[in-house]
N, C-alpha and C positions, 0 to 999 in steps of 0.2 A: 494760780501759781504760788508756789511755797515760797518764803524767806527764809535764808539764813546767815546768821548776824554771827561772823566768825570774829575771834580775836577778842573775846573781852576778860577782862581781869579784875576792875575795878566795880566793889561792890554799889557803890551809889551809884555809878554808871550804871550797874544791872539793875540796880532796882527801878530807875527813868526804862530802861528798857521793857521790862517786864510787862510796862504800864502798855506798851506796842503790840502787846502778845507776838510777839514775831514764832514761827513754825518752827525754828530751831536754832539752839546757840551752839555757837561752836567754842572750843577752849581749846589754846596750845601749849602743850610737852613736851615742847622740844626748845631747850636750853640756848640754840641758838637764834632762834626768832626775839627780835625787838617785843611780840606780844606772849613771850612766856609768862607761863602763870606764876613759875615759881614758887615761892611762900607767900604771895600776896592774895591767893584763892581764897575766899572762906567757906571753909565744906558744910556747915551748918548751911549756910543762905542756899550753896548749889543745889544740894540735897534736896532742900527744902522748895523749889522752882516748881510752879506747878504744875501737875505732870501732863495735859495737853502741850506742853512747851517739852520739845525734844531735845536732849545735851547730847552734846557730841564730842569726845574727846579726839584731839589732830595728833599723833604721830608721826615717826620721821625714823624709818629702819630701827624701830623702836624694840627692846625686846619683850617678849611674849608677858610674859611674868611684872613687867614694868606697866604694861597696858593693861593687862586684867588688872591688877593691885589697883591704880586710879579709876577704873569703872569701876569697881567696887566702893573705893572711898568718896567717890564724890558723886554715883548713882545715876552713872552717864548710862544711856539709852544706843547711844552709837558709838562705833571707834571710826577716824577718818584716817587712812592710813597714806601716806601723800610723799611715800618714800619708796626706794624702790624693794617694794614686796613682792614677794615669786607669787602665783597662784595658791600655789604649795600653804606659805604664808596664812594666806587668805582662809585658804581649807582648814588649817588647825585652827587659829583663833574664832572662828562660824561656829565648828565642835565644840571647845570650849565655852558657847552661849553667849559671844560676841556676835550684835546687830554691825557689818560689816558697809561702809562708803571707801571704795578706793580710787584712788584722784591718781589722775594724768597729766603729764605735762605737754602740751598739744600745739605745734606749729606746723606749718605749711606740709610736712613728710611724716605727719601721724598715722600709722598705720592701725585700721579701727578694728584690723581680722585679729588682733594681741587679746582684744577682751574678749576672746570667744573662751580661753582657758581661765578665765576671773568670774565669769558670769556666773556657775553656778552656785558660787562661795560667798557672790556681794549682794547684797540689797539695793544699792545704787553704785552707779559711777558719779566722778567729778570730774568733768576736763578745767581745768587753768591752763593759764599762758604760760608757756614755757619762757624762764628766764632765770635770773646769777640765783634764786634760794629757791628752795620746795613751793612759797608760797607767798602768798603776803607782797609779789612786787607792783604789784598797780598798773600791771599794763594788759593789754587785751589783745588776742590771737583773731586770724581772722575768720572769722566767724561761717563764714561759706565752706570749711573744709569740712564741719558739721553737716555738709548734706552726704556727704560719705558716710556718716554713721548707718547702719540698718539694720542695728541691734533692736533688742523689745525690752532693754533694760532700763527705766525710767534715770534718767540723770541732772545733777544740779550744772547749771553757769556757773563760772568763779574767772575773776581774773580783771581786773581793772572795771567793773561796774561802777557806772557812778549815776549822777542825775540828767545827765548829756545823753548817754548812750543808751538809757535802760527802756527807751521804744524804740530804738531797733530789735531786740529781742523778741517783741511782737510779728516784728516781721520773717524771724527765720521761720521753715516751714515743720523742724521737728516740735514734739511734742515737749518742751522742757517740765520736767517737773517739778525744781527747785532753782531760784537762781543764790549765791553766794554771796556775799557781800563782804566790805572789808575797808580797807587801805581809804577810799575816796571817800567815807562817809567818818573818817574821825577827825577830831582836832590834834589830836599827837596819838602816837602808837598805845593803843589797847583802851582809848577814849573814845568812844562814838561820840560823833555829833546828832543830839537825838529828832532837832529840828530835819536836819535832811533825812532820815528815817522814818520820821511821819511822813511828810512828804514822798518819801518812796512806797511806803504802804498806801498811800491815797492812788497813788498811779499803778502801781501793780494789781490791788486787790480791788475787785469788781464790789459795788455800792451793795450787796448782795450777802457777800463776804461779811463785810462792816455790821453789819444788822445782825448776823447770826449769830457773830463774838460777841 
């Protein structure tokens, strides 16, 4: 199963990170999140991330022109778009030669037949817990309404993971291909704590895994 270590800003933090190989970092764009990147990004270092290691830039009803510009500058791999984007949306920035994750907000009356007009334009979904921002709130949906999915589109977990919960995700019965991470593994917004992240790499990634990196 894949990691992805969303929310980070601070370059000594990424570089303790780096040291995790974790599957993908995620960076946020959007002005009103506590983990905006802001000016505090350094695009030499991001750029520079070695490229087994996937970047992802988060968006948030972002426009077109605003998201290509920072995949170009900072040589992100993915756009995560976690606003409310039409299909339509999704179609142009794919054309444009954007590697597409579009995130859902997901509670009990999610209706899974909505991604059948997103599917052919994303490479991944992302459901989060629906709640007061786009992202980032630290709490977790429950997880059983996931057996309604029966899409063939591989998708990440997001949404309050922490070191409590992250074996029960062993136990649902879809196929997840990515879990999310965030909010439960920093010491203050846009810092991870890199101790509980080893720790989550040991429990997640099979002994197998470890050897091959």
């Amino acid at each position: 199963m894949k990691i992805k270590v969303c929310g980070m800003r601070d370059t000594a933090n990424l570089a303790e990170l780096l040291e995790l190989k974790p599957d993908f970092i995620g960076f946020i764009f959007y002005d009103k999140s506590p983990r905006f990147v802001g000016e505090a990004l350094d695009e030499e270092f991001v750029k520079n991330i070695p490229k087994p290691i996937k970047k992802v830039g988060v968006f948030v009803n972002a426009n077109p022109d605003f998201i290509l510009r920072n995949v170009k500058k900072y040589d992100l791999q993915f756009v995560q778009l976690h606003g409310h984007e039409t299909p339509d949306f999704c179609r142009t920035l794919k054309m444009r030669g954007a590697n597409i994750i579009k995130a859902f907000s997901v509670d009990e009356n999610f209706n899974f037949a909505t991604l059948n007009n997103y599917k052919p334009h994303c490479d991944f979904f992302l459901f989060d817990a629906k709640g007061t921002q786009p992202g980032g709130n630290g709490i977790t949906f429950n997880w059983d309404v996931l057996k309604r999915y029966d899409n063939d589109k591989p998708f990440f977990l997001s949404g309050g993971l922490s070191l409590e919960n992250i074996e029960d995700v062993s136990k649902l019965e879809n196929a997840i291909f990515g879990l999310d991470v965030n909010s439960k593994f920093e010491t203050e917004p846009a810092i991870k704590d890199i101790e509980k992240l080893k720790q989550l790499m040991e429990m997640v990634r099979p002994a197998a895994e470890e050897v091959e990196a």
